[in-house]
KEZASE-180173 format. One record per atom (N, C-alpha, C, O): chain; y, x, z; residue in three letters. Coordinates in pm, 1 decimal, always signed. Atoms other than C-alpha are relative to their C-alpha. Example, Ala and Ser with C-alpha at 12.3 -4.5 7.8 and 13.67 -1.06 7.14 Angstrom:
2
A; -119.0; +89.0; +0.0; ala
A; -450.0; +1230.0; +780.0; ala
A; +120.0; +90.0; +0.0; ala
A; +118.1; +193.6; +66.5; ala
A; -119.0; -82.0; -6.0; ser
A; -106.0; +1367.0; +714.0; ser
A; +109.0; -77.0; +73.0; ser
A; +219.8; -26.1; +89.9; ser
***
This chain:
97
A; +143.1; -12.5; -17.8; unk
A; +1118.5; -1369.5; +1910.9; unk
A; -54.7; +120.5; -76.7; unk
A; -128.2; +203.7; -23.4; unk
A; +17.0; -87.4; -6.4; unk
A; +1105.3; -1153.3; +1649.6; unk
A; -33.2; +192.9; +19.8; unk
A; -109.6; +278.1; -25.6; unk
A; -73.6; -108.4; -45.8; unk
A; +1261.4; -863.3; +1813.6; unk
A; -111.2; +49.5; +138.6; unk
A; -136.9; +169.2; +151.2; unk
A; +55.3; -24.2; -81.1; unk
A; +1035.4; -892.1; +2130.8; unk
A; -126.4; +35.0; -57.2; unk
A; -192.1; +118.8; +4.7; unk
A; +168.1; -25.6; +33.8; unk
A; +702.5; -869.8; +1953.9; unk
A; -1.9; +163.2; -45.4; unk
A; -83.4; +251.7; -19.4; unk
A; +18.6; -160.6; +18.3; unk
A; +823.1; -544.2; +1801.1; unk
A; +7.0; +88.1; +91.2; unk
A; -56.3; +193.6; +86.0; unk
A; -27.9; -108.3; -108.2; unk
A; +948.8; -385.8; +2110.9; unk
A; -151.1; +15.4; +74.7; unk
A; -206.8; +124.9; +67.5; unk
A; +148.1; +20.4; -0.7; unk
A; +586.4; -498.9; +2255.9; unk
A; -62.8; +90.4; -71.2; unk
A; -97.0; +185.5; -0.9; unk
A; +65.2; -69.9; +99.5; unk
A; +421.1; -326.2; +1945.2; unk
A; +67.6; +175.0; +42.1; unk
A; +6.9; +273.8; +83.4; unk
A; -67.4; -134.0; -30.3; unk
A; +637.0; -28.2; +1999.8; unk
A; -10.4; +86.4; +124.7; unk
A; +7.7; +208.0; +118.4; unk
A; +39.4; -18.6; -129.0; unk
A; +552.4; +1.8; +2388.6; unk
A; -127.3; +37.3; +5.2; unk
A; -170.3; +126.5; +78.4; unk
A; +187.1; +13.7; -59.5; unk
A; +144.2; -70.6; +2342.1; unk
A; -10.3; +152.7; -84.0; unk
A; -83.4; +243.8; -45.1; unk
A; +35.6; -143.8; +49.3; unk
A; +198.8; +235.1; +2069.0; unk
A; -13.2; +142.0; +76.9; unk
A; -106.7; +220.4; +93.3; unk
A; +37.5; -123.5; -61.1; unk
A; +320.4; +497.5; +2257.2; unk
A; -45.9; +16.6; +97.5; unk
A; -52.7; +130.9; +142.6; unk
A; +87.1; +24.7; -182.6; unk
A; +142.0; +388.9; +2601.4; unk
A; -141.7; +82.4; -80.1; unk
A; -175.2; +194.0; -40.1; unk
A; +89.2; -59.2; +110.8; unk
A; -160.2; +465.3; +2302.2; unk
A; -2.2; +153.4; -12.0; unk
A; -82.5; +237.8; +27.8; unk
A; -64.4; -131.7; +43.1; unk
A; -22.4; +755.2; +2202.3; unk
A; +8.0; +131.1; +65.9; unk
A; -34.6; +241.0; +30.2; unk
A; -1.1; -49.5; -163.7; unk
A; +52.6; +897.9; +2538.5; unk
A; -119.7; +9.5; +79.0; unk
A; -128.8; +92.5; +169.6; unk
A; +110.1; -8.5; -140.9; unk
A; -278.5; +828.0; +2726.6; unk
A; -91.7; +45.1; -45.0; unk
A; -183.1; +86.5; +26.2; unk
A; +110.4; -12.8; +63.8; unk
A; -484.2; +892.4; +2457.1; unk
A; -104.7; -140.4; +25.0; unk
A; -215.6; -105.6; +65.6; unk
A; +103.5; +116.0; +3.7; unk
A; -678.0; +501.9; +2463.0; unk
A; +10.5; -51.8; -116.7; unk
A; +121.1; -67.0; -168.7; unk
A; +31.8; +35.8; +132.4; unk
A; -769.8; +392.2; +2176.7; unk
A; +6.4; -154.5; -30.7; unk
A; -33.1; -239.2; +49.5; unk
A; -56.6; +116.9; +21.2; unk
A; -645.3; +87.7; +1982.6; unk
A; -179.4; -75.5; -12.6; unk
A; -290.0; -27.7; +12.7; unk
A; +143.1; +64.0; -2.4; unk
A; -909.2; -227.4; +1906.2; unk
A; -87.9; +49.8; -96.3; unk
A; -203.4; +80.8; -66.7; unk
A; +63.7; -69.4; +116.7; unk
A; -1014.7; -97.9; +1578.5; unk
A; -29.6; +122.2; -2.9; unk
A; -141.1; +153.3; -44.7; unk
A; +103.9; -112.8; -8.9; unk
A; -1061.3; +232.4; +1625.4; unk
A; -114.3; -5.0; +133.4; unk
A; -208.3; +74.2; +139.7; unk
A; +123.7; +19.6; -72.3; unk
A; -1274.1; +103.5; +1932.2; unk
A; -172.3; -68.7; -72.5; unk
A; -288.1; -39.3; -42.9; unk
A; +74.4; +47.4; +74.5; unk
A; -1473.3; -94.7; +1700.7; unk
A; -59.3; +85.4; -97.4; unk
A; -163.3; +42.1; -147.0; unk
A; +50.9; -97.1; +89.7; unk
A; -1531.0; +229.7; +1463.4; unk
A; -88.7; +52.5; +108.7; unk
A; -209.0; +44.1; +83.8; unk
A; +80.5; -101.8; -88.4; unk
A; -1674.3; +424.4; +1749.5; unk
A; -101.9; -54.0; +48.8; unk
A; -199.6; +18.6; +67.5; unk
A; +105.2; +66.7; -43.7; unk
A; -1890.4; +141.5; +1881.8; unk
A; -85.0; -30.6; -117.7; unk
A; -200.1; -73.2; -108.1; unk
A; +127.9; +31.5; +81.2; unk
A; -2027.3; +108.4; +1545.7; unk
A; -70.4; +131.9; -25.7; unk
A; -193.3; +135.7; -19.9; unk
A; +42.4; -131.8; +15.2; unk
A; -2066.9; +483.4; +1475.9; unk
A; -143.5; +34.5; +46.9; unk
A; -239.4; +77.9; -17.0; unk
A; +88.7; -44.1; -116.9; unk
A; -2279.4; +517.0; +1822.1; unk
A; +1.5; +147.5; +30.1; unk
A; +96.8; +220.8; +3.6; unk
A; +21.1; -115.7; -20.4; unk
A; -2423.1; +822.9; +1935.9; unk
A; -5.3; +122.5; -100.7; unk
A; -35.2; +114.8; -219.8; unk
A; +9.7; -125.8; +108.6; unk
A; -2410.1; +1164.1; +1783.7; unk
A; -163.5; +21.0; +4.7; unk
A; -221.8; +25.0; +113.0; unk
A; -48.0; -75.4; +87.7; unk
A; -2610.0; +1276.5; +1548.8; unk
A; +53.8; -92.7; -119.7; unk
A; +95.0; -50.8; -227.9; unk
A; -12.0; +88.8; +129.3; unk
A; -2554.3; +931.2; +1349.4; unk
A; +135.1; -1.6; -58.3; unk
A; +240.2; -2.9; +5.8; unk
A; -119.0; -46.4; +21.6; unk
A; -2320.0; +976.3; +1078.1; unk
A; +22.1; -125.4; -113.9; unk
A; -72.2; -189.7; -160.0; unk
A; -46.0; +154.5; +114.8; unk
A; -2138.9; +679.0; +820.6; unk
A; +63.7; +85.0; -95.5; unk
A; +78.4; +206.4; -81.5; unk
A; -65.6; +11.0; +85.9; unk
A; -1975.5; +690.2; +549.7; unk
A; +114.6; -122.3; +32.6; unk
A; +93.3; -220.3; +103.9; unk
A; -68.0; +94.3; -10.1; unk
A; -1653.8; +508.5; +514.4; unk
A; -46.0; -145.8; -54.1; unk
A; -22.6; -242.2; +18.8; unk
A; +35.6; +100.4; -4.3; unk
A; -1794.6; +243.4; +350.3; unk
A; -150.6; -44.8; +48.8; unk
A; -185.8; -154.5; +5.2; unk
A; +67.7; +46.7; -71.1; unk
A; -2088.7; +207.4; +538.1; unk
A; +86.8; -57.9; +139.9; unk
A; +90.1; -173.9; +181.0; unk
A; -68.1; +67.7; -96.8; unk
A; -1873.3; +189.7; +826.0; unk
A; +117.6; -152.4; -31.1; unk
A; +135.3; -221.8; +69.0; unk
A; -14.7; +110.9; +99.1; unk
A; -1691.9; -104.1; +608.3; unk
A; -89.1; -96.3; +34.7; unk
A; -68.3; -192.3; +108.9; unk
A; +111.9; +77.9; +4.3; unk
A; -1975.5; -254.2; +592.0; unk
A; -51.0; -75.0; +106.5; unk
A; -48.1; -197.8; +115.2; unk
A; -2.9; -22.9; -157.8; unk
A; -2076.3; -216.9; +947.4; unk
A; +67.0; -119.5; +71.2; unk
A; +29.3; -227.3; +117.3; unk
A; -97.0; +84.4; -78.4; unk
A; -1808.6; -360.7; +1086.6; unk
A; +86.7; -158.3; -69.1; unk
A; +129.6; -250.3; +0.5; unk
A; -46.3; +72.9; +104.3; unk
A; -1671.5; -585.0; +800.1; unk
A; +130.9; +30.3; +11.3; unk
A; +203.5; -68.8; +4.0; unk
A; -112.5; -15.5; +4.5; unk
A; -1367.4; -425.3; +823.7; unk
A; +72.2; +21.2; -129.7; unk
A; -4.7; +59.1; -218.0; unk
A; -80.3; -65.4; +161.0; unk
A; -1121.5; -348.5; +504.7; unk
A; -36.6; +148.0; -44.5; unk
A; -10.4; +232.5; +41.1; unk
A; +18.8; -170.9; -0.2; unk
A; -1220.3; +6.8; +368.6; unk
A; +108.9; +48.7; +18.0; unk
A; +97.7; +159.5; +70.6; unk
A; -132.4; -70.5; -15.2; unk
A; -825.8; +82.1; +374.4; unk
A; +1.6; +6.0; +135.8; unk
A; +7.0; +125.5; +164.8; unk
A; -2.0; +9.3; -130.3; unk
A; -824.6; +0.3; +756.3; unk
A; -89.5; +104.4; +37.6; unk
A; -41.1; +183.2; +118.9; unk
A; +75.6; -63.0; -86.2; unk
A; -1153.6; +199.7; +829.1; unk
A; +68.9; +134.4; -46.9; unk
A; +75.5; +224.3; +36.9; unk
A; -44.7; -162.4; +10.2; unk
A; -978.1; +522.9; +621.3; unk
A; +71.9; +1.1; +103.3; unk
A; +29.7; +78.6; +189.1; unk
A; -109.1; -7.6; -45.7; unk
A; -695.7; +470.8; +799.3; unk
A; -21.3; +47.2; +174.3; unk
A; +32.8; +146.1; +223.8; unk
A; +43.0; +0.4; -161.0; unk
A; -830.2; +443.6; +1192.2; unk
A; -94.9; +113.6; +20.2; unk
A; -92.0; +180.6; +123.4; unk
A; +104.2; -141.1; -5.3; unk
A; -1137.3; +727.0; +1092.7; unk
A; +60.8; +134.1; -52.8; unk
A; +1.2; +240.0; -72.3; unk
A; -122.7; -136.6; +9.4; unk
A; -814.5; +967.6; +1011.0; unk
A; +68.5; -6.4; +120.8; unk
A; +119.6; +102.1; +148.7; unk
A; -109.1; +14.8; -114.2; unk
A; -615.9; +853.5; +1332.8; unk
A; -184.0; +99.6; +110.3; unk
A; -193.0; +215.0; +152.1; unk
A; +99.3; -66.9; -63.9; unk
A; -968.7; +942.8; +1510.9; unk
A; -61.2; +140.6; -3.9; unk
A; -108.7; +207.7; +87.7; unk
A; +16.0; -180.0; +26.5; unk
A; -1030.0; +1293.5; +1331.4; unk
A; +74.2; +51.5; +66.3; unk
A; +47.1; +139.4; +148.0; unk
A; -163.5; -75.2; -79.9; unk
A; -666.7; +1366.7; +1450.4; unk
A; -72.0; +11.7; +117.2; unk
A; -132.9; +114.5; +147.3; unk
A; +50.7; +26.9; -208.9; unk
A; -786.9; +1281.0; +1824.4; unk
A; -146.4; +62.3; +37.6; unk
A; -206.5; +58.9; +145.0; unk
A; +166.3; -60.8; -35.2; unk
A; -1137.3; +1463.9; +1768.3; unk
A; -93.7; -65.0; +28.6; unk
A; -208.4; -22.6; +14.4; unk
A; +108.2; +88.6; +29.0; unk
A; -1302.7; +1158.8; +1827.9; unk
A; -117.2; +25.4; -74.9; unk
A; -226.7; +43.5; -21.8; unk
A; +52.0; +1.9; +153.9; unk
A; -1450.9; +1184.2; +1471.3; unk
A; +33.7; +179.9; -20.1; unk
A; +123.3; +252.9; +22.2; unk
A; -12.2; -114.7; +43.2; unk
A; -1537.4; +1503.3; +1314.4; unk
A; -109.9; -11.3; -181.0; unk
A; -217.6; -70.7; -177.6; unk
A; +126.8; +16.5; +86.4; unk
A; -1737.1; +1522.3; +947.1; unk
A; -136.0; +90.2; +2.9; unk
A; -135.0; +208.8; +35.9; unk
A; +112.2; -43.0; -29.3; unk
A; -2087.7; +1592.9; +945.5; unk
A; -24.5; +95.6; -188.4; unk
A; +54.2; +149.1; -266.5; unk
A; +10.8; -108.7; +127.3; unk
A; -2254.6; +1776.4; +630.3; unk
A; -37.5; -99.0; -126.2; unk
A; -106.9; -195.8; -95.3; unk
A; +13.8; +99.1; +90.2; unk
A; -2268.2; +1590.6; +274.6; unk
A; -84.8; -60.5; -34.3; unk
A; -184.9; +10.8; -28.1; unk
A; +103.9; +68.6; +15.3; unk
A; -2486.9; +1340.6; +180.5; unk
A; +19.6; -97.1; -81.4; unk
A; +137.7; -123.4; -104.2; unk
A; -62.6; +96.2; +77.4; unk
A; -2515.3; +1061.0; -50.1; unk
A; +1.1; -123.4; +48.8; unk
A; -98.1; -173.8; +101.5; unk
A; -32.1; +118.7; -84.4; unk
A; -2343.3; +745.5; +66.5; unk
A; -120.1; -131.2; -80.1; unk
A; -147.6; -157.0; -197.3; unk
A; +136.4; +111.4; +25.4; unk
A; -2646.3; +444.9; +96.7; unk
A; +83.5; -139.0; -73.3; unk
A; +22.9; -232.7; -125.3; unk
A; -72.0; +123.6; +59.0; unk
A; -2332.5; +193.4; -26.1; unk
A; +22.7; +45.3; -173.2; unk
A; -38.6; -10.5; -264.2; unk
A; -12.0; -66.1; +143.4; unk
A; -2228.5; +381.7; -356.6; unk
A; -75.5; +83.3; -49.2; unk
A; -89.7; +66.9; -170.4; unk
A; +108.5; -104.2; +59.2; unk
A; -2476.2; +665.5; -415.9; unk
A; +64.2; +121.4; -11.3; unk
A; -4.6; +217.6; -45.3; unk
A; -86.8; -137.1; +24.7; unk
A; -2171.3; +944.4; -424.0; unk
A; -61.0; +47.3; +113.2; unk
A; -129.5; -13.3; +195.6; unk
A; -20.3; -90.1; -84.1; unk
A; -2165.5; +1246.1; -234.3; unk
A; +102.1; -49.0; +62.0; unk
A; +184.8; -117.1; +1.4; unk
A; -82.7; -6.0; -106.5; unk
A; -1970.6; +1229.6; +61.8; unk
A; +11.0; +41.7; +121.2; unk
A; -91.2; +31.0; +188.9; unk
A; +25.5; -51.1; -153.6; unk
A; -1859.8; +1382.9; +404.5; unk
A; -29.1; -90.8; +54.8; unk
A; +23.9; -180.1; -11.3; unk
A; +16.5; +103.7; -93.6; unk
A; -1982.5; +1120.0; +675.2; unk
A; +87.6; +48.0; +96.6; unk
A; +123.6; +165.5; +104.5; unk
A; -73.9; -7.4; -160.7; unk
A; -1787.3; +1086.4; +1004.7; unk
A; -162.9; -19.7; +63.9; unk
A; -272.7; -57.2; +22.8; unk
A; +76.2; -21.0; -146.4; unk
A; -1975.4; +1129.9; +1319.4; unk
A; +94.2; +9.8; +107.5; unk
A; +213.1; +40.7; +99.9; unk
A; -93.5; -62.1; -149.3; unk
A; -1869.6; +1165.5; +1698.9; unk
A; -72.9; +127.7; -19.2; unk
A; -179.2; +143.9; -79.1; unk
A; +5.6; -148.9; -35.4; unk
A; -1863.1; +1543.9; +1784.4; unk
A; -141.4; -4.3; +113.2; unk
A; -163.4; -90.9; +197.9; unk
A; +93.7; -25.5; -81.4; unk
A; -2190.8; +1701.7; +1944.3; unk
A; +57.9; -38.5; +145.2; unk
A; +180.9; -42.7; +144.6; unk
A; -45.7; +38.6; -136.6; unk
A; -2139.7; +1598.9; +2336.2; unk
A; +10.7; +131.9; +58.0; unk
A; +86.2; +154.0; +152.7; unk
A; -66.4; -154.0; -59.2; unk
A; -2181.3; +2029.4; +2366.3; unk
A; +42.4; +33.0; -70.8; unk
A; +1.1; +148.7; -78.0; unk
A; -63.0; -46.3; +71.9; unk
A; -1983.7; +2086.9; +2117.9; unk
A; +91.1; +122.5; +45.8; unk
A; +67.0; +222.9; -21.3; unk
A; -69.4; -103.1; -39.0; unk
A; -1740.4; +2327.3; +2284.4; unk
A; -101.3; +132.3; +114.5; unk
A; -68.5; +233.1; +177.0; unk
A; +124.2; -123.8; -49.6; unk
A; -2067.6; +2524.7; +2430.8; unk
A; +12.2; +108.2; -124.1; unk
A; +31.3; +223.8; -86.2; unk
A; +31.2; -36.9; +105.6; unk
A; -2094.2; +2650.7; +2067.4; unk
A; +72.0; +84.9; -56.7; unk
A; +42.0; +126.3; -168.7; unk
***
């Protein structure tokens, strides 16, 4: 049993990987994100979603990779009060620019 769940896991990856579709969690980052110009912080997006902050680094780096996500300009996060880059989705004309 064990053996099938990994091959499974190993299949849904690179089908992922390959098509470019996005797993559940990074669907869940992007639906909380919304539209551009709104931008999070990791732990707002944390927050957000109630996800683990290790999980949201983790899925809002798999999403930079994929351009999904791009950072916006610094600001201080409304959860801690630091400076920080926010994520955002990319302008929709972004490649006009």
């Amino acid at each position: 049993m064990r053996t099938a769940v990994a091959q499974t896991s190993i299949r849904n990856y690179d089908r992922m990987r390959t098509t470019g579709e996005l797993g559940r969690v990074q669907q869940e980052i992007m639906d909380a994100i919304g539209i551009y110009p709104r931008d999070y912080s990791l732990q707002e997006l944390a927050q957000a979603t109630g996800l683990a902050i290790n999980t949201v680094s983790g899925r809002a780096n798999e999403l930079r990779q994929k351009g999904k996500l791009e950072q916006g300009p610094s600001r201080a996060c409304k959860v801690t009060g630091r400076t920080i880059r926010p994520v955002r989705r990319p302008h929709p004309q972004g490649s006009l620019f």
